[in-house]
mmJSON file of the N, C-alpha and C atoms, coordinates in Angstrom:
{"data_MODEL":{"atom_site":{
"group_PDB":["ATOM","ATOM","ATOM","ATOM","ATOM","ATOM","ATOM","ATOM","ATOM","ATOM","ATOM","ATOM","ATOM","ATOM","ATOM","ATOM","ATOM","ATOM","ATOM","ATOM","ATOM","ATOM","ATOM","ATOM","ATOM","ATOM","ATOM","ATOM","ATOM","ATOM","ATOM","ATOM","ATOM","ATOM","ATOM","ATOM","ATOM","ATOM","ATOM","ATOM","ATOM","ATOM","ATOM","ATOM","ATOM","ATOM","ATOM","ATOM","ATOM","ATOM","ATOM","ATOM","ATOM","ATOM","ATOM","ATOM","ATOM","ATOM","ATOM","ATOM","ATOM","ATOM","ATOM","ATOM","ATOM","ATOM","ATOM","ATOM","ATOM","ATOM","ATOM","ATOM","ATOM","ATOM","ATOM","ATOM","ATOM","ATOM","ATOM","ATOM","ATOM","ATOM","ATOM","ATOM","ATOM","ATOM","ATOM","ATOM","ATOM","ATOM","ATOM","ATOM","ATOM","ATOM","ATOM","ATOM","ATOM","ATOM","ATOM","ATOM","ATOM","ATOM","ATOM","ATOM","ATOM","ATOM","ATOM","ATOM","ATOM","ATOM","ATOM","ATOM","ATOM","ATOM","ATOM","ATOM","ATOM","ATOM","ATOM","ATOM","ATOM","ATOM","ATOM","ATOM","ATOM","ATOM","ATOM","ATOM","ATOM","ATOM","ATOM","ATOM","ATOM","ATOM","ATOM","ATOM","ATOM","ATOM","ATOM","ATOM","ATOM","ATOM","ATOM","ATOM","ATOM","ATOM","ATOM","ATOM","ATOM","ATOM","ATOM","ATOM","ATOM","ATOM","ATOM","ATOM","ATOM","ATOM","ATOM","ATOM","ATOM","ATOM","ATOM","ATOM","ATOM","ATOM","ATOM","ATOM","ATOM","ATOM","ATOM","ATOM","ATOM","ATOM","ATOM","ATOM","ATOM","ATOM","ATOM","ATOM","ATOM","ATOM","ATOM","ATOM","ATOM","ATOM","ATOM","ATOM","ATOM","ATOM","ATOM","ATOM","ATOM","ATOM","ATOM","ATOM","ATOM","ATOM","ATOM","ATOM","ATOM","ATOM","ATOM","ATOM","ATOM","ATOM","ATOM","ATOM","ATOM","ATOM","ATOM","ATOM","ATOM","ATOM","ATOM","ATOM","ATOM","ATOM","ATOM"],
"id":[1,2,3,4,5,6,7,8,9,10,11,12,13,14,15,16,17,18,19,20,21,22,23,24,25,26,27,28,29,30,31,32,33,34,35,36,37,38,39,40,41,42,43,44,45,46,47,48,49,50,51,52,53,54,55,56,57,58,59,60,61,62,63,64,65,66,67,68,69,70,71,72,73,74,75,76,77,78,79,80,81,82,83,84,85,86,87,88,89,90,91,92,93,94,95,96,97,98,99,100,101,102,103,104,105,106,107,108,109,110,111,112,113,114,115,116,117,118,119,120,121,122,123,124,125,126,127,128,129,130,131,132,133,134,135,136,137,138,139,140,141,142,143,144,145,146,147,148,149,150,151,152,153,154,155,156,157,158,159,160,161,162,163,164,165,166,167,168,169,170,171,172,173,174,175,176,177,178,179,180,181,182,183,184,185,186,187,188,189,190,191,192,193,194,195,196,197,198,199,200,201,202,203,204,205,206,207,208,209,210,211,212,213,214,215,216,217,218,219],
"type_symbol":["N","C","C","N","C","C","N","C","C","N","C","C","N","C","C","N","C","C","N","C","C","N","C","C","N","C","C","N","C","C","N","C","C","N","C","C","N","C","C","N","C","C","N","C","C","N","C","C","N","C","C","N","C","C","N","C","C","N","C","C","N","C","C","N","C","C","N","C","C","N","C","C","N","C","C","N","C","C","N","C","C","N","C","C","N","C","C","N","C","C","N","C","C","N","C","C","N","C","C","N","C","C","N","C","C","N","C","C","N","C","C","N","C","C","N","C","C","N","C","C","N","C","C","N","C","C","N","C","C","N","C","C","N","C","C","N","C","C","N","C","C","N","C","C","N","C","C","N","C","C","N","C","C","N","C","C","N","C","C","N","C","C","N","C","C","N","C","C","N","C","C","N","C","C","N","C","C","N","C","C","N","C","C","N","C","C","N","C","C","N","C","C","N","C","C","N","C","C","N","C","C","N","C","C","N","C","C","N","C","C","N","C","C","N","C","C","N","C","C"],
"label_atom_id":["N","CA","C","N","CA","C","N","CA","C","N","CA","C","N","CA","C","N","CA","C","N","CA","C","N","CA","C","N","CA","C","N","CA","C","N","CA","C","N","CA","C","N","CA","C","N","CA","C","N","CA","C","N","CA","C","N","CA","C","N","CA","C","N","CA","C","N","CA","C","N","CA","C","N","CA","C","N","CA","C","N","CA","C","N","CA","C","N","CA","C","N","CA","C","N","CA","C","N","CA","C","N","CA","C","N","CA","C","N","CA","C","N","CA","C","N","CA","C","N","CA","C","N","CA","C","N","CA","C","N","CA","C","N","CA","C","N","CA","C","N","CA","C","N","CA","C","N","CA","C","N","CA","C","N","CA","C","N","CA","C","N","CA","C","N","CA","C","N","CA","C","N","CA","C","N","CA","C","N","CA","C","N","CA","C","N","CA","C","N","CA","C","N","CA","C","N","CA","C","N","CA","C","N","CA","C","N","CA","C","N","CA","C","N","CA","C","N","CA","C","N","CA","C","N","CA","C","N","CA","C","N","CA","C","N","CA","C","N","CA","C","N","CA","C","N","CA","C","N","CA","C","N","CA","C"],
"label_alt_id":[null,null,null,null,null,null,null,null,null,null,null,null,null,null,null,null,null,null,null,null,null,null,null,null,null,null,null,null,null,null,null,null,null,null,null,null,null,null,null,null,null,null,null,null,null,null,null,null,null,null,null,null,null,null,null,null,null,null,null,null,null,null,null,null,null,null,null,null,null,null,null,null,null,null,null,null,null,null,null,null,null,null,null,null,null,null,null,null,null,null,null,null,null,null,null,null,null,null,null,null,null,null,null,null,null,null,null,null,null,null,null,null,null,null,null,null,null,null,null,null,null,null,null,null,null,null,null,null,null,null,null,null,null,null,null,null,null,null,null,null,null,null,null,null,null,null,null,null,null,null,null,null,null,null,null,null,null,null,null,null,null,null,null,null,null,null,null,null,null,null,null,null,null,null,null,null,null,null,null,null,null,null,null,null,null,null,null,null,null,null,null,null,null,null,null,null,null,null,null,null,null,null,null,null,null,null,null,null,null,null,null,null,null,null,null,null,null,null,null],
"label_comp_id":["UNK","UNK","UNK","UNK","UNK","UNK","UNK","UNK","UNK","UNK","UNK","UNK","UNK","UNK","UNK","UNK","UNK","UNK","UNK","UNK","UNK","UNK","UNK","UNK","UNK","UNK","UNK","UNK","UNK","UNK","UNK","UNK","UNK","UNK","UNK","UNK","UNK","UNK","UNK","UNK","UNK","UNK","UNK","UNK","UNK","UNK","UNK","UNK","UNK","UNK","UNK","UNK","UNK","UNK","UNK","UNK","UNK","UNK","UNK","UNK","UNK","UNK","UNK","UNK","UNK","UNK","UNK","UNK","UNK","UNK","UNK","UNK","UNK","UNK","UNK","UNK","UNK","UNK","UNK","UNK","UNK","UNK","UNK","UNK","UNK","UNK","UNK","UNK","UNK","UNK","UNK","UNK","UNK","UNK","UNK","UNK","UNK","UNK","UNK","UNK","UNK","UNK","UNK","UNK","UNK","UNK","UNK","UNK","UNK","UNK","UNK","UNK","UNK","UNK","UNK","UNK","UNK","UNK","UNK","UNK","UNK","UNK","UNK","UNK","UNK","UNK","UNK","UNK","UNK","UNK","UNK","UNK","UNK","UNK","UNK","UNK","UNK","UNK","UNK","UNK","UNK","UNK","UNK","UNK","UNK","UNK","UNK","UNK","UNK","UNK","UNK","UNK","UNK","UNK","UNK","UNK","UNK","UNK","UNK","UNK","UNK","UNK","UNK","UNK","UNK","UNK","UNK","UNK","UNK","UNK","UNK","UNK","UNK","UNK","UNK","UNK","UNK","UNK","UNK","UNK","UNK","UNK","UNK","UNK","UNK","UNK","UNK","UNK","UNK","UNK","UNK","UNK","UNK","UNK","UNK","UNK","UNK","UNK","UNK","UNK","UNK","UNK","UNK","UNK","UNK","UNK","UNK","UNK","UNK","UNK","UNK","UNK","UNK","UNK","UNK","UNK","UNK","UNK","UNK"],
"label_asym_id":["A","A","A","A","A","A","A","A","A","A","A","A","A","A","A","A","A","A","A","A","A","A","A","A","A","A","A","A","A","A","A","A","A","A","A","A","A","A","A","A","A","A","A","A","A","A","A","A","A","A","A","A","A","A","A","A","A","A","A","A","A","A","A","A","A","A","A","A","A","A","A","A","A","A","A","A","A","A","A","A","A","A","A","A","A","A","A","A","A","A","A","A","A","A","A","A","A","A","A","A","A","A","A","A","A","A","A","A","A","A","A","A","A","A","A","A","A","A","A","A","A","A","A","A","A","A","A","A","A","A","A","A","A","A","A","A","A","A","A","A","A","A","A","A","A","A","A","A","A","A","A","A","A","A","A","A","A","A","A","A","A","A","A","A","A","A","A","A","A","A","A","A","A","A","A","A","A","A","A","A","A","A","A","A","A","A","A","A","A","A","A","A","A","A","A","A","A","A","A","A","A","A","A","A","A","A","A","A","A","A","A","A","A","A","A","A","A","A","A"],
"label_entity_id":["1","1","1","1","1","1","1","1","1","1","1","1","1","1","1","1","1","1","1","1","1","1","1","1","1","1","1","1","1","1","1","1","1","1","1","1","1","1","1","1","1","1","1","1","1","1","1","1","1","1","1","1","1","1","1","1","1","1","1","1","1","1","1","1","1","1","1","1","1","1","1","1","1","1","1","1","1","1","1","1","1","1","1","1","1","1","1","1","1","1","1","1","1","1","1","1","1","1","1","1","1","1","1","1","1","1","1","1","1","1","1","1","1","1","1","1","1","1","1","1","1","1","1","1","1","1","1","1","1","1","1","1","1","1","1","1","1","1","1","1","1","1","1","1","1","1","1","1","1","1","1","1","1","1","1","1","1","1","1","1","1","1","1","1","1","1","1","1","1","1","1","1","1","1","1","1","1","1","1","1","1","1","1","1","1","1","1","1","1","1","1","1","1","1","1","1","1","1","1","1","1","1","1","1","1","1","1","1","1","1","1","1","1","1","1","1","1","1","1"],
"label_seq_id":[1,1,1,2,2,2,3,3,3,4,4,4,5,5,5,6,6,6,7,7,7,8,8,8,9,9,9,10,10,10,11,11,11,12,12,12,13,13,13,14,14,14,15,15,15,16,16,16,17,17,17,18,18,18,19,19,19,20,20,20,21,21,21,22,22,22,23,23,23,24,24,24,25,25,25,26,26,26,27,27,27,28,28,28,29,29,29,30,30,30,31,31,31,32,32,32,33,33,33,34,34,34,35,35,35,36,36,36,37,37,37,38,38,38,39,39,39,40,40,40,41,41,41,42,42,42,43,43,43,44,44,44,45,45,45,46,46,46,47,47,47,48,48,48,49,49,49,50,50,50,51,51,51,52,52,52,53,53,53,54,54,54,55,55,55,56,56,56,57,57,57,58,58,58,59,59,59,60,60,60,61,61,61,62,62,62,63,63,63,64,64,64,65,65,65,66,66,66,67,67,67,68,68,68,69,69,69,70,70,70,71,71,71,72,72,72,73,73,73],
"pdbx_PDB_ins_code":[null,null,null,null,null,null,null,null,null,null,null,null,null,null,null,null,null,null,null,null,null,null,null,null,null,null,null,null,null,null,null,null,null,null,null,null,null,null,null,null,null,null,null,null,null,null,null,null,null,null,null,null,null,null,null,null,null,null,null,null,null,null,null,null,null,null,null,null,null,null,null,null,null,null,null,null,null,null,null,null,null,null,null,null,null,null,null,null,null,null,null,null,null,null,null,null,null,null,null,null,null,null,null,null,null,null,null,null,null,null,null,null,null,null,null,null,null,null,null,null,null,null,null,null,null,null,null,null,null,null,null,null,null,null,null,null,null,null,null,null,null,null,null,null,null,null,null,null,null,null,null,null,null,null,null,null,null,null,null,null,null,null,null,null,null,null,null,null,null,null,null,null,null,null,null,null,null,null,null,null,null,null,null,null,null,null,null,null,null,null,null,null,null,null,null,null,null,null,null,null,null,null,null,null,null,null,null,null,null,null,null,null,null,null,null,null,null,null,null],
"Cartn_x":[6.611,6.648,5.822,6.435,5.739,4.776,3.815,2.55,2.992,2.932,2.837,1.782,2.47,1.334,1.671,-0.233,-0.199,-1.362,-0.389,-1.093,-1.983,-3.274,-3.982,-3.985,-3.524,-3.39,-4.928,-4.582,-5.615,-5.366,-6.059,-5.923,-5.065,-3.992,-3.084,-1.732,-1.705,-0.556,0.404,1.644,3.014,3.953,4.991,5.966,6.123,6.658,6.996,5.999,4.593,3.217,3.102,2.743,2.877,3.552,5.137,5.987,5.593,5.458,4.401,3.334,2.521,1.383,1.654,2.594,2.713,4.022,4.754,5.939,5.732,5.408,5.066,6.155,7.318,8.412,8.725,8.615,9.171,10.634,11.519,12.629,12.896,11.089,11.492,10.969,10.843,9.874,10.937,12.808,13.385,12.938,13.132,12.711,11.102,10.268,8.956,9.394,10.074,9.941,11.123,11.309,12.68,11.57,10.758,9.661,8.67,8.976,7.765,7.958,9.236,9.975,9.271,7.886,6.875,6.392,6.343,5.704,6.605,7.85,8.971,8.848,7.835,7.322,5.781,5.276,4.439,5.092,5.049,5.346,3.654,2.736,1.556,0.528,0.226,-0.657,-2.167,-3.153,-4.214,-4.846,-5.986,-6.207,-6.933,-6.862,-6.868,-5.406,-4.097,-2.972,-2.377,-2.23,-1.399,-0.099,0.289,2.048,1.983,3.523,3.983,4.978,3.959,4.914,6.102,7.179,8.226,8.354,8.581,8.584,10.002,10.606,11.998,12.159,13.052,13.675,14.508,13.421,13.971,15.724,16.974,18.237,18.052,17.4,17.91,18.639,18.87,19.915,18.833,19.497,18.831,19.79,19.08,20.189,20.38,21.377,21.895,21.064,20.348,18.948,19.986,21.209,21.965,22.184,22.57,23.323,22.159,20.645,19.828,19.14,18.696,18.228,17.468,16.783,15.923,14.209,14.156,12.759,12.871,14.149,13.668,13.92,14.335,14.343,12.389],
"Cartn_y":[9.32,8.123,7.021,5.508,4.56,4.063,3.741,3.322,1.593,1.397,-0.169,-0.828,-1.818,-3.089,-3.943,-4.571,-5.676,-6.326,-7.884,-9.292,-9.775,-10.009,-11.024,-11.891,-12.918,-14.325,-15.228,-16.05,-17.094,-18.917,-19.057,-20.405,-21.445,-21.663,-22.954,-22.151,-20.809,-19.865,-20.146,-20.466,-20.101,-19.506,-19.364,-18.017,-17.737,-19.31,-19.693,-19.346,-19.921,-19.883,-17.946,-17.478,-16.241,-15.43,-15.462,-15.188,-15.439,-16.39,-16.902,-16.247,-16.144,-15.557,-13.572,-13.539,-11.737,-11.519,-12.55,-11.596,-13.268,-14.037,-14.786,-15.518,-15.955,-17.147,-17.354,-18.109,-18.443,-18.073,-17.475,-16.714,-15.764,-15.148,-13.798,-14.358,-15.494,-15.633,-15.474,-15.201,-15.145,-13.028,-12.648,-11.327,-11.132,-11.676,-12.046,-11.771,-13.0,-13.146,-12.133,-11.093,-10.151,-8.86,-8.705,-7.78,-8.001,-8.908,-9.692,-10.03,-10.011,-10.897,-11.259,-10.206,-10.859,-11.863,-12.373,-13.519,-14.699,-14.721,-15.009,-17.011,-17.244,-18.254,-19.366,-18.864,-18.991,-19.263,-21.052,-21.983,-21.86,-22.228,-22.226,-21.513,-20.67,-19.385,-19.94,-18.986,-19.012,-17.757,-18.075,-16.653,-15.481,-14.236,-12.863,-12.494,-12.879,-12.689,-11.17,-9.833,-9.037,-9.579,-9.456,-9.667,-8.657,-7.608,-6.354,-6.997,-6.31,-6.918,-5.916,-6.357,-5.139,-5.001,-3.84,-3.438,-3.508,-4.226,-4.776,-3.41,-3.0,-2.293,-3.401,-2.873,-3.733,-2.769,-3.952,-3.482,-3.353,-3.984,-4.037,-5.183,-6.03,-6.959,-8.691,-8.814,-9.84,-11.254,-12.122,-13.13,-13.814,-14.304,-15.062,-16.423,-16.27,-17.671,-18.634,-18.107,-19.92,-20.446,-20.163,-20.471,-21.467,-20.956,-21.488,-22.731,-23.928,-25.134,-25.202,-26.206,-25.701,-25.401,-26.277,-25.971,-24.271,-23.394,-21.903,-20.862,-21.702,-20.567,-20.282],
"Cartn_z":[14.89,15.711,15.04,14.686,14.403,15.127,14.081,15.292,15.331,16.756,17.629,17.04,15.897,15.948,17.035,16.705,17.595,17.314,17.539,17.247,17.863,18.04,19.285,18.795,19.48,19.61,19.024,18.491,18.017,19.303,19.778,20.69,19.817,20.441,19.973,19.093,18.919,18.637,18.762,18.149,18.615,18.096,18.668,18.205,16.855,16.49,14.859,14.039,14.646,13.723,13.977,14.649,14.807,13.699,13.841,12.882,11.521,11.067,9.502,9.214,9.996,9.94,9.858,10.441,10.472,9.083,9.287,8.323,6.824,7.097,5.925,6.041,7.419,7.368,9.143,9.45,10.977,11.155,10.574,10.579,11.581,12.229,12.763,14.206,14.748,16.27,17.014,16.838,17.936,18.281,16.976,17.099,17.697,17.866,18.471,19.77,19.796,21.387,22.182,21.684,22.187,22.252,21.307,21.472,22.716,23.613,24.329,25.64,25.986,27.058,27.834,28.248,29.778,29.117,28.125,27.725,27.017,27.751,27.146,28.015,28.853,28.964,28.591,27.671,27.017,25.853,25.577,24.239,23.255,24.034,23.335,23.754,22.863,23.735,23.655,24.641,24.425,23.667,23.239,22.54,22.797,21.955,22.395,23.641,23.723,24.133,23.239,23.339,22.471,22.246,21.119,21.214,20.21,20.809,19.826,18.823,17.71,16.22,15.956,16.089,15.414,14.087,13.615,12.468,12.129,10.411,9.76,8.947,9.426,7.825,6.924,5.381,4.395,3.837,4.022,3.967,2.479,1.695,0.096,-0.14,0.66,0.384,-0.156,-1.527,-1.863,-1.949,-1.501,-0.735,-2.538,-3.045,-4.113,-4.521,-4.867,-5.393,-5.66,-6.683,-7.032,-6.03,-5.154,-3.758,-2.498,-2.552,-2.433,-2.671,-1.815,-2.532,-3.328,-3.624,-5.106,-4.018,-2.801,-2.233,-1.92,-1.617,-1.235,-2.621,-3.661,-4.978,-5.103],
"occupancy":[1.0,1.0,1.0,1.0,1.0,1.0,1.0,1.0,1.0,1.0,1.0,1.0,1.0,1.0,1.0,1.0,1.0,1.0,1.0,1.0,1.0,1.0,1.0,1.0,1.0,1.0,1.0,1.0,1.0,1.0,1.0,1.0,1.0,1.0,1.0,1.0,1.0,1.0,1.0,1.0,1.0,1.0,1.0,1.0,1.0,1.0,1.0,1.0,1.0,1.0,1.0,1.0,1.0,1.0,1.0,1.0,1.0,1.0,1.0,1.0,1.0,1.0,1.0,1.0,1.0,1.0,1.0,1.0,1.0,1.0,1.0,1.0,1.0,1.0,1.0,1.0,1.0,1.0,1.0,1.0,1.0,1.0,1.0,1.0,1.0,1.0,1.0,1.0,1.0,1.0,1.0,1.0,1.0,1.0,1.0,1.0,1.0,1.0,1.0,1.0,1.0,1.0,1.0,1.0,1.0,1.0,1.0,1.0,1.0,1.0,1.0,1.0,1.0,1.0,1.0,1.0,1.0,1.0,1.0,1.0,1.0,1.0,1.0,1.0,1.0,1.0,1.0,1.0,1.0,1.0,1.0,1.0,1.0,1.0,1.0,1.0,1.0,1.0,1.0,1.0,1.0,1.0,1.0,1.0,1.0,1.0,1.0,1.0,1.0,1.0,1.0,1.0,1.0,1.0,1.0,1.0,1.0,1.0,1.0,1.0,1.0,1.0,1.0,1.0,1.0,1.0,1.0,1.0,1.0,1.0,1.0,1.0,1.0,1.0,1.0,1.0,1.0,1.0,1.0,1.0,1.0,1.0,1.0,1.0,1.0,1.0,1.0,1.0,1.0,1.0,1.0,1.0,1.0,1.0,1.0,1.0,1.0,1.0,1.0,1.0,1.0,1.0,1.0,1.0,1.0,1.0,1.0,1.0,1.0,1.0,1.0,1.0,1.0,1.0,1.0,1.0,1.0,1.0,1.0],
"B_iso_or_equiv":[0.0,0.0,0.0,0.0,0.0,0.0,0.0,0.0,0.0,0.0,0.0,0.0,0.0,0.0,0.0,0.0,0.0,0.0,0.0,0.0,0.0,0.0,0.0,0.0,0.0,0.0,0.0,0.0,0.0,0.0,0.0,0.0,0.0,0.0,0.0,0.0,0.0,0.0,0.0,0.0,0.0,0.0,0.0,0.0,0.0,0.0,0.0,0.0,0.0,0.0,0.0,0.0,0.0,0.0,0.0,0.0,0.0,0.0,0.0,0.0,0.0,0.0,0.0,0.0,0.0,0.0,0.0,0.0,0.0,0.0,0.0,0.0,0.0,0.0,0.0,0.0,0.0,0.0,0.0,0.0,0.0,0.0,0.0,0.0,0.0,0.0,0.0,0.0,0.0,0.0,0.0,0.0,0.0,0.0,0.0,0.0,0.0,0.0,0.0,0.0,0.0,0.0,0.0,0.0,0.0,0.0,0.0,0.0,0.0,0.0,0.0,0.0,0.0,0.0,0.0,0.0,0.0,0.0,0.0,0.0,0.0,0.0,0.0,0.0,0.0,0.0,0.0,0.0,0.0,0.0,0.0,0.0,0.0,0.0,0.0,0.0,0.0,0.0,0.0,0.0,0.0,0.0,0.0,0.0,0.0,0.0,0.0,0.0,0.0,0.0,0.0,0.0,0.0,0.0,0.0,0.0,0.0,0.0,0.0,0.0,0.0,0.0,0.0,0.0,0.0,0.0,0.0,0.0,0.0,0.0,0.0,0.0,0.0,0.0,0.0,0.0,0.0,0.0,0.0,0.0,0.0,0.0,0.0,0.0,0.0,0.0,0.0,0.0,0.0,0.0,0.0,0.0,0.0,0.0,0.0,0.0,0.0,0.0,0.0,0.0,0.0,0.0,0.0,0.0,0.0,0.0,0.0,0.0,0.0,0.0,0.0,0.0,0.0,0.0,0.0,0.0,0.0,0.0,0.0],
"pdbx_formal_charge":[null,null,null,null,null,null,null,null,null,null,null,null,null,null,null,null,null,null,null,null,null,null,null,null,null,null,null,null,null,null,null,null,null,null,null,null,null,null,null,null,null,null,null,null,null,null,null,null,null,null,null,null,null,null,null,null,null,null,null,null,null,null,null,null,null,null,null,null,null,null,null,null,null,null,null,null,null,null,null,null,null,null,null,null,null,null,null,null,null,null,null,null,null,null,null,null,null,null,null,null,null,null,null,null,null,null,null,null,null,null,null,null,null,null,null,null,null,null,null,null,null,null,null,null,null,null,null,null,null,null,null,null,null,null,null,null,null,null,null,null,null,null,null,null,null,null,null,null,null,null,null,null,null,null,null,null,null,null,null,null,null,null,null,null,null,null,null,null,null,null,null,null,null,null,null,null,null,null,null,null,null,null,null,null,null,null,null,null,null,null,null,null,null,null,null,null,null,null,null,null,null,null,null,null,null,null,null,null,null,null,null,null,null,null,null,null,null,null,null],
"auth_seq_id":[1,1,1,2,2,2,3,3,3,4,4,4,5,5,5,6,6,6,7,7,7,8,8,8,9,9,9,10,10,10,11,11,11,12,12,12,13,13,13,14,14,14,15,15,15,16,16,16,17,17,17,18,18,18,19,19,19,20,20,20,21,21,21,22,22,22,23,23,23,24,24,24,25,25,25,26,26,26,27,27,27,28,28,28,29,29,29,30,30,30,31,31,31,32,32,32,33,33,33,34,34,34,35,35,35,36,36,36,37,37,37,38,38,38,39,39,39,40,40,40,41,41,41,42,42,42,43,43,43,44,44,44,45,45,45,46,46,46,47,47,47,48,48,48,49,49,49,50,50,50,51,51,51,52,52,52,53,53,53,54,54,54,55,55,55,56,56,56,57,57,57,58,58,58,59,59,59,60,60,60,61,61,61,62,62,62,63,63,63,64,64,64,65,65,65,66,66,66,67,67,67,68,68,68,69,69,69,70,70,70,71,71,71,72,72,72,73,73,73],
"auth_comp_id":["UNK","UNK","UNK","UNK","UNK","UNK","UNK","UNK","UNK","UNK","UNK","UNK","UNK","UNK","UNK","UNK","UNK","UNK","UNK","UNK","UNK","UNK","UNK","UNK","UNK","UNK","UNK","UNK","UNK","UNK","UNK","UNK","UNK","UNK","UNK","UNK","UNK","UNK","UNK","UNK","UNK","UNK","UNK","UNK","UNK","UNK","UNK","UNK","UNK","UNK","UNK","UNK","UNK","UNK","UNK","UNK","UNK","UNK","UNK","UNK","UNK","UNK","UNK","UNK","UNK","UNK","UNK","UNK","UNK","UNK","UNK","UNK","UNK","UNK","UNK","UNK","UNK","UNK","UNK","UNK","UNK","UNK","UNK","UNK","UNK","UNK","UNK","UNK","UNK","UNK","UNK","UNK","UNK","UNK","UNK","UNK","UNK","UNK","UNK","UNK","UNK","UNK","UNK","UNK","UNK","UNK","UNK","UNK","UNK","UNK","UNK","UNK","UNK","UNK","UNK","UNK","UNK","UNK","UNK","UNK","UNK","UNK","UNK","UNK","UNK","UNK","UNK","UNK","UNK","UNK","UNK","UNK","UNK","UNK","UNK","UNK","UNK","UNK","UNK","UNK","UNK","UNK","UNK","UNK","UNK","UNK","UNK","UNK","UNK","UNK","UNK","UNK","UNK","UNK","UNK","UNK","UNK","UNK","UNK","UNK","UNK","UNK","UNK","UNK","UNK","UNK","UNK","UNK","UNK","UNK","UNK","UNK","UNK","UNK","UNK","UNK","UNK","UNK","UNK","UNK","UNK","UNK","UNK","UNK","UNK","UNK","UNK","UNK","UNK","UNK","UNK","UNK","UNK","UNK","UNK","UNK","UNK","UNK","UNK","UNK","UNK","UNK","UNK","UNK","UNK","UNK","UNK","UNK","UNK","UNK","UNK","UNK","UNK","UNK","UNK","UNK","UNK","UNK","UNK"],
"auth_asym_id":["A","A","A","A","A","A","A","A","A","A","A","A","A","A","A","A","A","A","A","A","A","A","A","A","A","A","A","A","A","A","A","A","A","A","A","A","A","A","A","A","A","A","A","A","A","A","A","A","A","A","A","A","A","A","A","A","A","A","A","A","A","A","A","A","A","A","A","A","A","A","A","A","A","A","A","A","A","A","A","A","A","A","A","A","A","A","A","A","A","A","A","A","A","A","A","A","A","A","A","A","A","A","A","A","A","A","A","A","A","A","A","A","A","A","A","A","A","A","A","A","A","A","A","A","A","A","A","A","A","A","A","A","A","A","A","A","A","A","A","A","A","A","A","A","A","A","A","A","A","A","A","A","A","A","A","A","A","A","A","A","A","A","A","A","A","A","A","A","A","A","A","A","A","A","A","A","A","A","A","A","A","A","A","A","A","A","A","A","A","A","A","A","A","A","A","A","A","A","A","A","A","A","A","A","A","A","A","A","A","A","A","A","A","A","A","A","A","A","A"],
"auth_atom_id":["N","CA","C","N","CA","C","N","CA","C","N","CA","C","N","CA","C","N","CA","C","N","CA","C","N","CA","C","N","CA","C","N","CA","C","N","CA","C","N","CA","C","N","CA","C","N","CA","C","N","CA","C","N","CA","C","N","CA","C","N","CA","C","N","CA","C","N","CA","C","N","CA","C","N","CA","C","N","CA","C","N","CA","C","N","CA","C","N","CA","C","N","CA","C","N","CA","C","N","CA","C","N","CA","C","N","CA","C","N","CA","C","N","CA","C","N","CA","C","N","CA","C","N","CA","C","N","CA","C","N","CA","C","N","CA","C","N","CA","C","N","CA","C","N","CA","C","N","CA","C","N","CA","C","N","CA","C","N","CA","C","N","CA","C","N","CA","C","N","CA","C","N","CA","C","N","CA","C","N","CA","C","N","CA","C","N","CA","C","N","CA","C","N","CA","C","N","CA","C","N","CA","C","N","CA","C","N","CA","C","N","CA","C","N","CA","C","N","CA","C","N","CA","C","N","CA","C","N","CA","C","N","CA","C","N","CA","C","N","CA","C","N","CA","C","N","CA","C","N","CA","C","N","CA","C"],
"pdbx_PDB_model_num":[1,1,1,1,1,1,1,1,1,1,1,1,1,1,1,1,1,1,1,1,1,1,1,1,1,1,1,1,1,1,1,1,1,1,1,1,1,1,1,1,1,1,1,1,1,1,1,1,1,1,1,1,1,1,1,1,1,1,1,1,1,1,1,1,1,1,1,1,1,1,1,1,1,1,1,1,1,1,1,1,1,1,1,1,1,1,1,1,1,1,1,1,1,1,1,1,1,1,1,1,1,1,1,1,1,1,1,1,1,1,1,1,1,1,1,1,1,1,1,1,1,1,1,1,1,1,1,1,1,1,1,1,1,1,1,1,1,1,1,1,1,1,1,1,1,1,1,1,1,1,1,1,1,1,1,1,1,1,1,1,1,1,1,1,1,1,1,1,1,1,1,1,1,1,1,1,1,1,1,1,1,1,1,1,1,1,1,1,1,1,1,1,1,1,1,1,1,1,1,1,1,1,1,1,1,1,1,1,1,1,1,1,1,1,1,1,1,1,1]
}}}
């Protein structure tokens, strides 16, 4: 059984900033907030708040860099 991380909140937190801060891109705060739902009204947190971090399985799949703008190569 995987062990449950979890985030405590820093004052002025949000989903996006959250997401950055745990997985290194605001890509994952809709997955945040699906891990979270009782807190699925809270835009700006206060701090010491838990939020459960879900854990990604990496697919292997590497997205095509040419195809990419030049700011995400």
């Amino acid at each position: 059984m995987a062990k449950t991380r979890v985030y405590r909140t820093k004052n002025g937190d949000t989903w996006d900033l959250i997401s950055y801060k745990v997985y290194g891109t605001e890509g994952y705060f809709h997955d945040l907030i699906r891990a979270n739902l009782n807190l699925i009204d809270i835009a700006i947190f206060d701090s010491n708040i838990p939020i459960i971090i879900p854990d990604f399985v990496d697919t292997g799949v590497n997205e095509d860099t040419d195809k990419l703008p030049p700011w995400k190569r």
